[in-house]
C-alpha positions as CSV (number, residue, x, y, z in Angstrom):
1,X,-45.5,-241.9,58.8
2,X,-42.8,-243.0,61.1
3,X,-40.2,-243.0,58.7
4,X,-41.3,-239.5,57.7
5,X,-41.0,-238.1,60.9
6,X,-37.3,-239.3,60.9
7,X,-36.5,-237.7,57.2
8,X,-38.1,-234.8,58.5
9,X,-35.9,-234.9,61.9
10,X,-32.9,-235.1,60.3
11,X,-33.1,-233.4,57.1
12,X,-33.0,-230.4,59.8
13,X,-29.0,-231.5,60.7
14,X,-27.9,-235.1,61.8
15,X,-29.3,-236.0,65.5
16,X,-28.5,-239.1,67.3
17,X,-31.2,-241.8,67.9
18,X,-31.8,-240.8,71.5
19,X,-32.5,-237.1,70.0
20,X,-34.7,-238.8,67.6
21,X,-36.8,-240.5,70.0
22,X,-37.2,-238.1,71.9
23,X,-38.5,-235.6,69.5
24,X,-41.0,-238.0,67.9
25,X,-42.0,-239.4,71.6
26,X,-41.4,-242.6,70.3
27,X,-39.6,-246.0,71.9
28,X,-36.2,-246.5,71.1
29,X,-36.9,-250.1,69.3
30,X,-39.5,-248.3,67.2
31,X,-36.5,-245.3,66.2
32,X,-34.1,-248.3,65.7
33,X,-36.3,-250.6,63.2
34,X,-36.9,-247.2,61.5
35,X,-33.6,-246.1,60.9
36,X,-32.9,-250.0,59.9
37,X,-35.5,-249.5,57.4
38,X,-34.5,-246.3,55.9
39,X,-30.4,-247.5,55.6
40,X,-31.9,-250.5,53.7
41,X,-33.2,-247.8,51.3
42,X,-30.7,-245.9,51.0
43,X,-32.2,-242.8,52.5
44,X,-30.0,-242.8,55.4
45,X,-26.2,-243.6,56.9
46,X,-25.2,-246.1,59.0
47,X,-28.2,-247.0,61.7
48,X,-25.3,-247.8,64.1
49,X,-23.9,-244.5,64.7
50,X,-24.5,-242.4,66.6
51,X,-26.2,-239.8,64.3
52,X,-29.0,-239.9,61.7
53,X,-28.2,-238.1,58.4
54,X,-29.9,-238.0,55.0
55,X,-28.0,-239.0,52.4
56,X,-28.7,-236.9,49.2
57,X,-31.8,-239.2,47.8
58,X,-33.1,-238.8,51.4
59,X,-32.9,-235.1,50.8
60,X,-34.2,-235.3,47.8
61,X,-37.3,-237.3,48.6
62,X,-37.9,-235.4,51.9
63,X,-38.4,-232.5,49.4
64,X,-40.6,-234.3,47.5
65,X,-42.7,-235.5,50.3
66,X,-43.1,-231.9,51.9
67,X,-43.6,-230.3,48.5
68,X,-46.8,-232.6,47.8
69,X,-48.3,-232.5,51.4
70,X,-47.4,-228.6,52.0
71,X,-50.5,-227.7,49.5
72,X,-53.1,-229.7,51.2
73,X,-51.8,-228.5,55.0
74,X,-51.9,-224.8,53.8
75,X,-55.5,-225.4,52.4
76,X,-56.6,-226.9,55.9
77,X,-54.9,-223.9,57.2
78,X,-56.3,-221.5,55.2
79,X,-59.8,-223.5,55.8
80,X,-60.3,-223.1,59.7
81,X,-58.6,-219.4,60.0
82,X,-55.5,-217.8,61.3
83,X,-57.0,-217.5,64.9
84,X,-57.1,-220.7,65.4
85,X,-54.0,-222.3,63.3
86,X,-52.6,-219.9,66.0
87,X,-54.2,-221.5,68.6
88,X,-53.6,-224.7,67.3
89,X,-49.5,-224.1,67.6
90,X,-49.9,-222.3,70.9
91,X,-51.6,-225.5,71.9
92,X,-49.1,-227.9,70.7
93,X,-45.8,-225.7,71.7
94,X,-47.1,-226.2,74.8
95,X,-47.8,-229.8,75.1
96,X,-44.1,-230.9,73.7
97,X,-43.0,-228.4,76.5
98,X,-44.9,-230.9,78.9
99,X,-48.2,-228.8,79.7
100,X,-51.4,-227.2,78.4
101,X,-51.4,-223.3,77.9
102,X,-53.7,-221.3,80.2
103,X,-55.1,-218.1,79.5
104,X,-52.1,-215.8,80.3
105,X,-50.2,-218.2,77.5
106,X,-52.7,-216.9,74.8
């Protein structure tokens, strides 16, 4: 999952480690053996630099990934309602701005 979340992360543009652990609240040991990982792959550039950035099989299997796993999420979606997939991203908008949403947020 880990190494997901850092395709994901930087198939959006090339961010530097610090960006990446902070967007995936991770420690920075746990971004660096990560990005290790995915430049022994091939996925990924230099781990060293200062930015992460896919090469083009890391695009390529970042596609892959979200095209298989983008049924089964919109069939959750679809399962439990709009009002609360709604809810559900109010909710979590909120926590990565460091609180909960109170009733004037909803």
């Amino acid at each position: 999952m880990s190494v997901f979340m850092v395709l994901r992360a930087a198939s959006r543009g090339a961010v530097s480690p610090t960006e990446l652990t902070r967007q995936l609240s991770t420690h920075p040991s746990a971004t660096t053996r990560t990005s290790t990982r995915l430049v022994r792959s091939g996925t990924t550039a230099d781990a060293r630099r200062l930015t992460v950035s896919l090469t083009d099989e890391g695009r390529r299997i970042v596609g892959l990934i979200a095209r298989r796993i983008r049924p089964e999420l919109q069939r959750r979606f679809d399962a439990i309602g709009l009002d609360r997939v709604t809810e559900l991203l109010d909710t979590l908008h909120a926590f990565l701005r460091g609180g909960v949403p109170d009733s004037s947020e909803q």
